[in-house]
C-alpha positions as CSV (number, residue, x, y, z in Angstrom):
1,X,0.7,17.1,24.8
2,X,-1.6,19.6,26.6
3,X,-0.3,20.5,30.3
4,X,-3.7,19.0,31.3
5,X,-3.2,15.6,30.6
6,X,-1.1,14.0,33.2
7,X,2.4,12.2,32.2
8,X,2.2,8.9,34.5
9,X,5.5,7.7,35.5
10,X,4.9,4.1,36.1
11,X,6.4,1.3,38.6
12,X,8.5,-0.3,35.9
13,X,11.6,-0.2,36.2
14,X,14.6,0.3,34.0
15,X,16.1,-2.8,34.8
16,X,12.9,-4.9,34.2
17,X,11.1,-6.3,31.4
18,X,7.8,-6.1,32.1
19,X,5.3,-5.2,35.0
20,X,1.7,-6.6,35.4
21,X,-0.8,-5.7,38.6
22,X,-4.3,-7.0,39.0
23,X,-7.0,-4.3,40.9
24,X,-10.7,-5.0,41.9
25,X,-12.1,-1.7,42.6
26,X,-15.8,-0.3,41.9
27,X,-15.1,2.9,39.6
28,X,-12.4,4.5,37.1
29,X,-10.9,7.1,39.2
30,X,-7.7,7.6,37.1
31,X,-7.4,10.9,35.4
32,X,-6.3,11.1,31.4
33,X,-2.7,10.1,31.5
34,X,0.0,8.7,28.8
35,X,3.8,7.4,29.5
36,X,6.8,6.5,27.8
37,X,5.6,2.4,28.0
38,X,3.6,0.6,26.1
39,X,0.1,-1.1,28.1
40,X,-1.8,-4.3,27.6
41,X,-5.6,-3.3,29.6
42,X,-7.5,-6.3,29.9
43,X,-10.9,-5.0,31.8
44,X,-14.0,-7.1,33.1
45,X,-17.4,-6.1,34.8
46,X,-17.5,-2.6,33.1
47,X,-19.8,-2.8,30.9
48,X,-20.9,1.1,29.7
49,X,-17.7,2.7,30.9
50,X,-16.2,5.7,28.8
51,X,-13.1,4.8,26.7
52,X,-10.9,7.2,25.8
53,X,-8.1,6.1,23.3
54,X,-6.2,9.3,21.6
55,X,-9.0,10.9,19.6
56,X,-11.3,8.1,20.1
57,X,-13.7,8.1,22.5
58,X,-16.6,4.9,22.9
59,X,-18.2,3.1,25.7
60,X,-17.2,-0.3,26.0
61,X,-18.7,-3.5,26.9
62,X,-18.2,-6.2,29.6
63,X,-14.9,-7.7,28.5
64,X,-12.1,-4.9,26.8
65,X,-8.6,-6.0,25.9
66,X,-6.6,-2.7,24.5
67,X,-2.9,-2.3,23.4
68,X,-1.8,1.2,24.3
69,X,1.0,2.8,22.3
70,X,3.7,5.1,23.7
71,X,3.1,8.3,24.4
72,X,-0.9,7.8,23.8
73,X,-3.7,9.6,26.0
74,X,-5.8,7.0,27.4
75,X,-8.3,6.2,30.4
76,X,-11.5,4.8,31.3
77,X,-14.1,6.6,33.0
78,X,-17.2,5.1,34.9
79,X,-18.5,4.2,38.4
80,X,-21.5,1.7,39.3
81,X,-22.0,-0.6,36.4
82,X,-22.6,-3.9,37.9
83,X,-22.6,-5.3,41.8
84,X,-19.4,-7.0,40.7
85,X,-16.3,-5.5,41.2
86,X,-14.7,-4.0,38.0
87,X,-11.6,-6.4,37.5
88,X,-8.3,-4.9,35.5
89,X,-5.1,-6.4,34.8
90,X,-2.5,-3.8,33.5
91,X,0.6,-5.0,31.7
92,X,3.4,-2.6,30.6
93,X,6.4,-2.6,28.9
94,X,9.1,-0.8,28.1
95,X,8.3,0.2,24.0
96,X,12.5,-0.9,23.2
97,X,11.3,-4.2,24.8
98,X,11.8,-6.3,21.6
99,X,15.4,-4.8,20.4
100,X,15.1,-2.9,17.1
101,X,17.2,-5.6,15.3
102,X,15.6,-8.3,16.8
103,X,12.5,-7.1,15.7
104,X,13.6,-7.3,12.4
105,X,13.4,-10.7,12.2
106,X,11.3,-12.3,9.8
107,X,9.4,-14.6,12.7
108,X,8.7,-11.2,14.5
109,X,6.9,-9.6,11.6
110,X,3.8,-9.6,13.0
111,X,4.8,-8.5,16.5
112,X,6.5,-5.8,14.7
113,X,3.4,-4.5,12.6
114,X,1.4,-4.8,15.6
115,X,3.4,-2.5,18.0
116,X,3.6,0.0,14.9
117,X,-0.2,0.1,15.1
118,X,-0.5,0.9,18.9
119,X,0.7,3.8,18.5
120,X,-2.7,4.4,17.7
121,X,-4.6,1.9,20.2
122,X,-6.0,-1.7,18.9
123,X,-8.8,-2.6,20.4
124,X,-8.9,-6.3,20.4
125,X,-11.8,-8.5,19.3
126,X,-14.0,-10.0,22.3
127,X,-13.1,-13.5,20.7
128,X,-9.8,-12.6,20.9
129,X,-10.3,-11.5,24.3
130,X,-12.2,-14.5,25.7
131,X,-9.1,-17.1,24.5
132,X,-6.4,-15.4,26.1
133,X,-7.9,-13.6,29.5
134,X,-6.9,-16.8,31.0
135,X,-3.5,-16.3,30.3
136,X,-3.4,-12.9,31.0
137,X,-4.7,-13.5,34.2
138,X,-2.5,-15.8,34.8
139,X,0.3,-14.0,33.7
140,X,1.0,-11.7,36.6
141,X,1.4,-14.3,38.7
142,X,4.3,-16.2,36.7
143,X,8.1,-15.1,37.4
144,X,11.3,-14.3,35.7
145,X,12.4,-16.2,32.7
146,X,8.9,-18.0,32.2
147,X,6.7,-14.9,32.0
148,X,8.8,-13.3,29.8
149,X,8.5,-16.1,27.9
150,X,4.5,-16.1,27.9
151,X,4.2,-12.2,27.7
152,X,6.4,-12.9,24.2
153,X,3.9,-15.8,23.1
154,X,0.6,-13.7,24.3
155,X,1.9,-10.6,22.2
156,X,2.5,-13.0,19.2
157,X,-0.9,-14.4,19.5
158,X,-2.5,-10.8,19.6
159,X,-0.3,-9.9,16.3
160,X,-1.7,-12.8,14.4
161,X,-5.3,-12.4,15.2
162,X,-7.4,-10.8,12.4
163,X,-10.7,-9.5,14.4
164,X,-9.0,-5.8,15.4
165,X,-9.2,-2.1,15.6
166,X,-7.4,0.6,15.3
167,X,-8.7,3.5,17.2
168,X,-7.2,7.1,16.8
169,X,-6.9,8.6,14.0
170,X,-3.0,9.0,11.8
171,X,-1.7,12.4,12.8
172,X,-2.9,12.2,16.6
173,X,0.1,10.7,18.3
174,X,3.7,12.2,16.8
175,X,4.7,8.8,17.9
176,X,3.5,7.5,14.8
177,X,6.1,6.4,12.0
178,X,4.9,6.4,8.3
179,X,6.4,3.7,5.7
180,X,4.4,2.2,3.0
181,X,7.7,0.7,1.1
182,X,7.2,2.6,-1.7
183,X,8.3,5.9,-2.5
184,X,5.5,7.3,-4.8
185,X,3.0,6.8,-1.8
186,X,5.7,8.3,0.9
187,X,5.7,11.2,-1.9
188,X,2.2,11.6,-1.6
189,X,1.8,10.9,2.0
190,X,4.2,13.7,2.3
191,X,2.2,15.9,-0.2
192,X,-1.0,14.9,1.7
193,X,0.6,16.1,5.3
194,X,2.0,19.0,4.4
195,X,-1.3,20.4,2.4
196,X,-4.1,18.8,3.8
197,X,-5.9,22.7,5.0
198,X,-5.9,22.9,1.2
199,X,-8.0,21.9,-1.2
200,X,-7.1,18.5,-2.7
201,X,-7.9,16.4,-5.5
202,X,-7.5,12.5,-6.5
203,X,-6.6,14.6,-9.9
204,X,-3.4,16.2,-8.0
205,X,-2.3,13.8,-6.2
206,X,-2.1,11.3,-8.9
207,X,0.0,13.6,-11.1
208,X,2.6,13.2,-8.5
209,X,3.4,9.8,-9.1
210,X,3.2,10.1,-12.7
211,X,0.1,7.5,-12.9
212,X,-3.4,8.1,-14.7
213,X,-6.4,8.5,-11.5
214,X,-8.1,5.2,-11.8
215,X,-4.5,3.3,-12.0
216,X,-3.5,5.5,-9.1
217,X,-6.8,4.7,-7.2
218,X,-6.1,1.1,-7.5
219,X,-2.2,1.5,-6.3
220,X,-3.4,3.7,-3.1
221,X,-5.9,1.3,-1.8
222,X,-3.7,-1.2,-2.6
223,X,-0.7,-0.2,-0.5
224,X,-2.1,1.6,2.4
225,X,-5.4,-0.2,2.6
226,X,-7.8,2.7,2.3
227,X,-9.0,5.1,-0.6
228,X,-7.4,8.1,-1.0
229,X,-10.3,10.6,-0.3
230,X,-10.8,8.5,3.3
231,X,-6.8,9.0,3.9
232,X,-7.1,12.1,3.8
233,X,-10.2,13.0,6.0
234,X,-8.5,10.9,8.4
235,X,-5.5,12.8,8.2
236,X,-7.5,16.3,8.6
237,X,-9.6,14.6,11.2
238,X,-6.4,13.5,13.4
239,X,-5.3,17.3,12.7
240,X,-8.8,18.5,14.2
241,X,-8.8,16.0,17.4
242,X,-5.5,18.0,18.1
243,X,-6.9,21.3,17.7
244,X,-9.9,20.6,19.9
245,X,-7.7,19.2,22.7
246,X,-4.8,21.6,22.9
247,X,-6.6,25.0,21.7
248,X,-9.5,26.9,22.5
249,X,-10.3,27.7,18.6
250,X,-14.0,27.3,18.3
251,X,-15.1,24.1,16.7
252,X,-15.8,26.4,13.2
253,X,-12.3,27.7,13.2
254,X,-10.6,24.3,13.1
255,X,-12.9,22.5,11.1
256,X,-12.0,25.4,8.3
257,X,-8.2,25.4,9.7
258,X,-8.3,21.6,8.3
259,X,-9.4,21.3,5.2
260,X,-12.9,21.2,5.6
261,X,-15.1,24.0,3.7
262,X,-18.5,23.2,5.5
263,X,-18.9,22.9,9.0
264,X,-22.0,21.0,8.6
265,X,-19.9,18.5,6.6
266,X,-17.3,18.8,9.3
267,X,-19.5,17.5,11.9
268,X,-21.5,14.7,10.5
269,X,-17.7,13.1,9.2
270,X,-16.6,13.3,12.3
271,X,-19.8,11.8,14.2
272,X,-19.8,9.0,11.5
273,X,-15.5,8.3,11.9
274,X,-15.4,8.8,15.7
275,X,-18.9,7.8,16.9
276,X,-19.0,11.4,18.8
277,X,-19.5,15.2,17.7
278,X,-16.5,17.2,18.2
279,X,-17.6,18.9,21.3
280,X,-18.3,15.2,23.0
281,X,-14.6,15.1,22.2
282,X,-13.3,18.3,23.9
283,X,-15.7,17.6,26.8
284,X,-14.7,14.3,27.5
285,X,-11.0,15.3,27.4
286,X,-11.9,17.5,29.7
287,X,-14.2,15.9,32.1
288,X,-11.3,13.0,32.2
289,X,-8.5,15.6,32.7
290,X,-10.4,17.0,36.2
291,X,-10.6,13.8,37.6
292,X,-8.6,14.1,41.4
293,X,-8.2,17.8,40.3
């Protein structure tokens, strides 16, 4: 992580389960930070504010509701967007707060694919957002047993709704675990990883699970959701959101450093994936790692 971004150590406490705190306040004065837990953001009356997630940067609207993985640069950025006061409501837990073999369980299946995910940030949908901001709100005022009880039933309601998304790219956050269960696309995953400044073909990649392109087309998409040409620009672009954060490599030497042979090309992928150019990435990381410096 570069020395710029600030490691937050937060008020929860080892011997706790979970730690919630409501502000009012009129601007986003917090610099770029990430920590060890894992954060709930619920965020009214900020309608235009910078969001930072990772390598994903977007202004938001007037309700937000974000999970925030471990380890996963994050912050909002902002000041004067309505003549109400900005209202937040931070939740955070510790990210072994389900035990691993609990979450195991077959009734925890969707907890468990969720909190996989946030490694990356979901951004929940403002439907989703609008039925359970009561509770939230609520939540921070509940005590022992019964709010561990509702934080448990509000994350089980987030797992289970479909209207999502996820908002780095793979390769941003080491935190990030890959398992398709099924070897041949873990091979190529692994192929795809460890080549991806290369040039690389459908043709190539296919030849390593022994399966004709079209039948290995179908089988990708199937197993990891997206094509295999879009897996791997996302792969190159969570490479290149690296590069542009933690070096000073001009924007030309990392778009050729990843896999991309035109830095035209380079650019309008990236505006189209991310919604920003790469330098509106590497100056927004760096306008939000000077704030209070």
């Amino acid at each position: 992580m570069p020395e710029t971004i600030i490691r937050e150590i937060t008020p929860l406490m080892q011997s706790d389960c979970f730690t919630s705190f409501f502000r009012a306040k009129t601007e986003f004065d917090f610099p770029l930070h990430y920590h060890e837990e894992v954060e709930l953001n619920l965020i009214r009356n900020a309608s235009g504010a910078k969001r930072i997630i990772g390598d994903h940067v977007e202004e938001i609207g007037e309700y937000e509701l974000v999970l925030v993985g471990p380890n996963l640069p994050h912050g909002w950025f902002g000041e004067g967007f309505t003549e109400d006061p900005i209202e937040e409501i931070t939740i955070q837990f510790h990210k072994d707060f389900f035990d691993e073999k609990f979450l195991q369980k077959n009734q925890l299946s969707f907890i468990r694919a969720m909190l996989k995910k946030s490694v990356r940030g979901i951004l929940f949908s403002r439907e989703t957002t609008m039925t359970l901001a009561p509770r939230i709100y609520a939540l921070h005022k509940k005590q022992g047993f019964d709010s561990v009880l509702e934080l448990m039933s509000v994350l089980h309601d987030l797992s289970i709704s479909r209207d999502y998304r996820i908002l780095s790219d793979s390769c941003f956050n080491d935190g990030e675990v890959f398992s398709y269960n099924s070897r041949r696309i873990e091979k190529v995953m692994s192929f795809i990883h460890s080549n991806f400044e290369k040039p690389m073909t459908l043709s190539e990649a296919a030849k390593i699970t022994n399966m004709t392109e079209s039948a290995f087309s179908r089988f990708f998409k199937l197993r990891t959701g997206i094509t295999f040409i879009d897996c791997l620009t996302e792969v190159r672009l969570g490479h290149a959101s690296r590069m542009l954060i933690e070096t000073t490599k001009t924007i030309s030497e990392i778009a050729y450093s990843c896999g991309f042979n035109n830095i035209s090309n380079f650019n309008r992928i990236f505006r189209r994936k991310k919604g920003c150019t790469p330098k509106d990435l590497r100056e927004s990381y760096n306008q939000g790692s000077r704030v209070f410096i």
